[in-house]
C-alpha positions in Angstrom: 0.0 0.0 0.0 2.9 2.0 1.1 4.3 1.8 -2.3 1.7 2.5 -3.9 1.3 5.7 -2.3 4.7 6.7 -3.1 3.9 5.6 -7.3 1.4 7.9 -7.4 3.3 10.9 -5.6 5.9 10.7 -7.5 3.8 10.2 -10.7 1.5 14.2 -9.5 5.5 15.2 -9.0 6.7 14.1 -12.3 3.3 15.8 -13.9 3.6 19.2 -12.3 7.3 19.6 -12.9 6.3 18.9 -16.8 3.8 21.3 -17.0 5.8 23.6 -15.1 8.5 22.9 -18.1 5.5 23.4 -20.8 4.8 26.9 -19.0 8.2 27.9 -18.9 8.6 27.4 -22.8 5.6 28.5 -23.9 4.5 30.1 -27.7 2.4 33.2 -26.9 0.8 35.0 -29.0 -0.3 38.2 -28.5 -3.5 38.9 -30.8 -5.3 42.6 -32.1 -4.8 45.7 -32.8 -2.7 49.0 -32.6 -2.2 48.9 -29.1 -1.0 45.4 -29.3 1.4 46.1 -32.3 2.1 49.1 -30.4 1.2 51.8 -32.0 3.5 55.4 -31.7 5.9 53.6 -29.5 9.2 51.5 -30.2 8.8 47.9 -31.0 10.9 46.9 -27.9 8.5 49.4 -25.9 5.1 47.8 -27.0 3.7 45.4 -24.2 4.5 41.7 -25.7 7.9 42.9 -26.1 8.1 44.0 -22.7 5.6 41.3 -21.4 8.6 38.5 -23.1 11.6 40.3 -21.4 9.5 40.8 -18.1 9.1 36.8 -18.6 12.5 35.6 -19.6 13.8 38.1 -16.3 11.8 35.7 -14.3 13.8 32.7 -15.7 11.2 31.6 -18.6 11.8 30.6 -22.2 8.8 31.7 -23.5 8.5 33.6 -26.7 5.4 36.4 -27.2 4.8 36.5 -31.1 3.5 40.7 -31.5 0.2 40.0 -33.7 -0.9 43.4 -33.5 -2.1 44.9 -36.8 -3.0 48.4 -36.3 -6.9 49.4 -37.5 -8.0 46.0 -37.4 -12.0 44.9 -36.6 -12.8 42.1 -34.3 -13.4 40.6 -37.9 -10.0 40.9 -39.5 -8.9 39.6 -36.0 -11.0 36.7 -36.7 -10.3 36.2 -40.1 -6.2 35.8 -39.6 -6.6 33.6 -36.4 -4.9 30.6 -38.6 -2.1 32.9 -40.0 -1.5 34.6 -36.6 -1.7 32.0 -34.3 0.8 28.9 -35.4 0.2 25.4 -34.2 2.3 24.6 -31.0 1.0 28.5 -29.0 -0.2 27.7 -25.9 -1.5 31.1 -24.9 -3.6 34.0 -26.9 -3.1 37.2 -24.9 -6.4 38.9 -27.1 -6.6 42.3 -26.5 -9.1 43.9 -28.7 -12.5 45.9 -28.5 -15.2 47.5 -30.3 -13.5 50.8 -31.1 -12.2 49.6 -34.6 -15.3 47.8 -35.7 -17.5 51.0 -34.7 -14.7 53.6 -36.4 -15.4 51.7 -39.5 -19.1 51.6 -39.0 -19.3 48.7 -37.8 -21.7 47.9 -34.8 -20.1 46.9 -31.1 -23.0 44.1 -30.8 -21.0 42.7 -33.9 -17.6 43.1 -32.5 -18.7 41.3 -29.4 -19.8 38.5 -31.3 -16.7 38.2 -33.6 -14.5 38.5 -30.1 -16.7 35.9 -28.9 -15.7 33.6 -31.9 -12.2 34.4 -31.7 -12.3 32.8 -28.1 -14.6 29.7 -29.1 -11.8 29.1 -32.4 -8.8 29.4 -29.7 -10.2 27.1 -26.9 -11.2 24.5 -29.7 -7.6 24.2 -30.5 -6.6 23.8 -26.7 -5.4 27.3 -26.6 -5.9 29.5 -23.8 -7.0 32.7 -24.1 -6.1 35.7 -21.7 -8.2 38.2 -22.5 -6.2 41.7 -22.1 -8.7 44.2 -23.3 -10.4 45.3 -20.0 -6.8 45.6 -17.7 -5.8 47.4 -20.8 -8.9 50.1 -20.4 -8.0 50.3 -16.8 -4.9 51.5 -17.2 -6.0 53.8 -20.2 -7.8 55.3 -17.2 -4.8 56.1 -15.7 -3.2 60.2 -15.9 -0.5 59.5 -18.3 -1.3 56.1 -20.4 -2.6 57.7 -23.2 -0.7 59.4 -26.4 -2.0 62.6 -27.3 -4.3 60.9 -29.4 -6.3 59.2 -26.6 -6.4 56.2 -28.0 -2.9 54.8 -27.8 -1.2 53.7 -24.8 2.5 55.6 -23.8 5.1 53.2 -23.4 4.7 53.7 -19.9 1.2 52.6 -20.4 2.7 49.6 -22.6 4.8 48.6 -19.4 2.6 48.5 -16.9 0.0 46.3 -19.2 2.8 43.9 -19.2 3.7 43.8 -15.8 -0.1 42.9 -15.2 -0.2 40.4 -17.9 3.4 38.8 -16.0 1.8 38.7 -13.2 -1.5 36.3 -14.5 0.7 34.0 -16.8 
Protein backbone atom coordinates (compact mmCIF):
# COMPACT_ATOMS: atom_id res chain seq x y z
CA UNK A 1 0.00 0.00 0.00
CA UNK A 2 2.93 1.99 1.08
CA UNK A 3 4.27 1.80 -2.28
CA UNK A 4 1.69 2.54 -3.89
CA UNK A 5 1.29 5.66 -2.30
CA UNK A 6 4.67 6.71 -3.14
CA UNK A 7 3.90 5.62 -7.34
CA UNK A 8 1.41 7.89 -7.39
CA UNK A 9 3.34 10.90 -5.60
CA UNK A 10 5.91 10.69 -7.54
CA UNK A 11 3.83 10.19 -10.67
CA UNK A 12 1.53 14.21 -9.48
CA UNK A 13 5.45 15.24 -9.04
CA UNK A 14 6.70 14.13 -12.28
CA UNK A 15 3.26 15.78 -13.87
CA UNK A 16 3.63 19.17 -12.26
CA UNK A 17 7.28 19.61 -12.94
CA UNK A 18 6.31 18.85 -16.76
CA UNK A 19 3.84 21.27 -16.99
CA UNK A 20 5.84 23.64 -15.12
CA UNK A 21 8.51 22.86 -18.11
CA UNK A 22 5.46 23.44 -20.78
CA UNK A 23 4.84 26.92 -19.01
CA UNK A 24 8.21 27.90 -18.91
CA UNK A 25 8.61 27.36 -22.85
CA UNK A 26 5.60 28.47 -23.90
CA UNK A 27 4.51 30.15 -27.70
CA UNK A 28 2.37 33.20 -26.92
CA UNK A 29 0.78 34.96 -28.99
CA UNK A 30 -0.32 38.23 -28.47
CA UNK A 31 -3.50 38.92 -30.83
CA UNK A 32 -5.26 42.60 -32.08
CA UNK A 33 -4.84 45.71 -32.83
CA UNK A 34 -2.74 49.04 -32.59
CA UNK A 35 -2.17 48.90 -29.13
CA UNK A 36 -0.99 45.36 -29.26
CA UNK A 37 1.44 46.15 -32.34
CA UNK A 38 2.15 49.05 -30.36
CA UNK A 39 1.20 51.82 -31.97
CA UNK A 40 3.49 55.38 -31.72
CA UNK A 41 5.92 53.55 -29.53
CA UNK A 42 9.19 51.45 -30.17
CA UNK A 43 8.83 47.91 -31.03
CA UNK A 44 10.90 46.91 -27.88
CA UNK A 45 8.50 49.37 -25.93
CA UNK A 46 5.14 47.75 -27.04
CA UNK A 47 3.68 45.40 -24.23
CA UNK A 48 4.49 41.70 -25.67
CA UNK A 49 7.93 42.88 -26.05
CA UNK A 50 8.09 44.00 -22.71
CA UNK A 51 5.65 41.27 -21.41
CA UNK A 52 8.58 38.47 -23.13
CA UNK A 53 11.58 40.33 -21.36
CA UNK A 54 9.52 40.75 -18.09
CA UNK A 55 9.06 36.77 -18.61
CA UNK A 56 12.46 35.64 -19.56
CA UNK A 57 13.82 38.10 -16.30
CA UNK A 58 11.81 35.70 -14.31
CA UNK A 59 13.80 32.68 -15.74
CA UNK A 60 11.22 31.63 -18.62
CA UNK A 61 11.85 30.58 -22.21
CA UNK A 62 8.83 31.69 -23.50
CA UNK A 63 8.54 33.58 -26.69
CA UNK A 64 5.43 36.36 -27.18
CA UNK A 65 4.77 36.52 -31.13
CA UNK A 66 3.47 40.69 -31.55
CA UNK A 67 0.16 39.96 -33.74
CA UNK A 68 -0.88 43.37 -33.52
CA UNK A 69 -2.09 44.90 -36.77
CA UNK A 70 -3.03 48.36 -36.31
CA UNK A 71 -6.94 49.40 -37.51
CA UNK A 72 -8.04 45.96 -37.40
CA UNK A 73 -11.97 44.93 -36.56
CA UNK A 74 -12.77 42.15 -34.28
CA UNK A 75 -13.44 40.64 -37.90
CA UNK A 76 -10.03 40.88 -39.50
CA UNK A 77 -8.93 39.65 -36.02
CA UNK A 78 -10.99 36.70 -36.69
CA UNK A 79 -10.32 36.15 -40.11
CA UNK A 80 -6.22 35.79 -39.58
CA UNK A 81 -6.59 33.55 -36.44
CA UNK A 82 -4.91 30.57 -38.55
CA UNK A 83 -2.12 32.87 -40.04
CA UNK A 84 -1.51 34.58 -36.64
CA UNK A 85 -1.73 32.03 -34.29
CA UNK A 86 0.76 28.95 -35.36
CA UNK A 87 0.16 25.40 -34.24
CA UNK A 88 2.28 24.63 -31.02
CA UNK A 89 0.98 28.47 -29.01
CA UNK A 90 -0.16 27.74 -25.95
CA UNK A 91 -1.50 31.07 -24.94
CA UNK A 92 -3.63 33.99 -26.92
CA UNK A 93 -3.08 37.25 -24.93
CA UNK A 94 -6.37 38.92 -27.07
CA UNK A 95 -6.60 42.30 -26.51
CA UNK A 96 -9.15 43.91 -28.74
CA UNK A 97 -12.52 45.89 -28.50
CA UNK A 98 -15.18 47.52 -30.29
CA UNK A 99 -13.52 50.82 -31.14
CA UNK A 100 -12.23 49.58 -34.61
CA UNK A 101 -15.28 47.82 -35.73
CA UNK A 102 -17.55 50.96 -34.70
CA UNK A 103 -14.66 53.57 -36.44
CA UNK A 104 -15.41 51.67 -39.55
CA UNK A 105 -19.12 51.63 -39.01
CA UNK A 106 -19.28 48.73 -37.85
CA UNK A 107 -21.73 47.87 -34.83
CA UNK A 108 -20.11 46.89 -31.05
CA UNK A 109 -23.04 44.15 -30.77
CA UNK A 110 -20.99 42.68 -33.87
CA UNK A 111 -17.64 43.10 -32.46
CA UNK A 112 -18.68 41.32 -29.37
CA UNK A 113 -19.79 38.54 -31.35
CA UNK A 114 -16.70 38.21 -33.55
CA UNK A 115 -14.52 38.51 -30.07
CA UNK A 116 -16.70 35.88 -28.88
CA UNK A 117 -15.69 33.62 -31.86
CA UNK A 118 -12.24 34.37 -31.66
CA UNK A 119 -12.31 32.85 -28.13
CA UNK A 120 -14.64 29.69 -29.12
CA UNK A 121 -11.75 29.05 -32.36
CA UNK A 122 -8.77 29.40 -29.75
CA UNK A 123 -10.24 27.12 -26.85
CA UNK A 124 -11.20 24.48 -29.71
CA UNK A 125 -7.59 24.23 -30.54
CA UNK A 126 -6.56 23.84 -26.70
CA UNK A 127 -5.41 27.34 -26.59
CA UNK A 128 -5.90 29.54 -23.76
CA UNK A 129 -7.01 32.65 -24.12
CA UNK A 130 -6.07 35.67 -21.74
CA UNK A 131 -8.17 38.21 -22.54
CA UNK A 132 -6.18 41.66 -22.08
CA UNK A 133 -8.74 44.17 -23.26
CA UNK A 134 -10.35 45.32 -19.97
CA UNK A 135 -6.84 45.61 -17.74
CA UNK A 136 -5.80 47.42 -20.75
CA UNK A 137 -8.89 50.07 -20.37
CA UNK A 138 -8.03 50.30 -16.78
CA UNK A 139 -4.92 51.46 -17.22
CA UNK A 140 -6.04 53.84 -20.24
CA UNK A 141 -7.78 55.34 -17.21
CA UNK A 142 -4.80 56.09 -15.66
CA UNK A 143 -3.22 60.22 -15.90
CA UNK A 144 -0.47 59.52 -18.31
CA UNK A 145 -1.28 56.14 -20.39
CA UNK A 146 -2.62 57.68 -23.22
CA UNK A 147 -0.74 59.37 -26.42
CA UNK A 148 -2.02 62.63 -27.29
CA UNK A 149 -4.32 60.86 -29.41
CA UNK A 150 -6.28 59.25 -26.64
CA UNK A 151 -6.44 56.20 -28.05
CA UNK A 152 -2.94 54.76 -27.81
CA UNK A 153 -1.20 53.67 -24.81
CA UNK A 154 2.48 55.56 -23.80
CA UNK A 155 5.09 53.16 -23.40
CA UNK A 156 4.68 53.69 -19.87
CA UNK A 157 1.21 52.63 -20.39
CA UNK A 158 2.69 49.64 -22.56
CA UNK A 159 4.82 48.59 -19.40
CA UNK A 160 2.59 48.50 -16.93
CA UNK A 161 0.02 46.33 -19.18
CA UNK A 162 2.84 43.93 -19.16
CA UNK A 163 3.67 43.84 -15.82
CA UNK A 164 -0.15 42.95 -15.20
CA UNK A 165 -0.24 40.35 -17.86
CA UNK A 166 3.40 38.79 -15.97
CA UNK A 167 1.78 38.66 -13.18
CA UNK A 168 -1.52 36.35 -14.46
CA UNK A 169 0.69 33.97 -16.79
Amino acid sequence: MKSVRVLIFVSALIGALLALIDIASAQIVALGASNVEGHGVNPSEAWPAQLESMLRAKGSSAHVTNAGVSGDTTGQVLARISSAVPDGTKVVILDIGPFNDVRTGGSADIAQTNIVAIKRQLAGRGIRVVDAFGTMRSIMRQPGMLQADQVHLTAEGHRRLAMQLAGSL
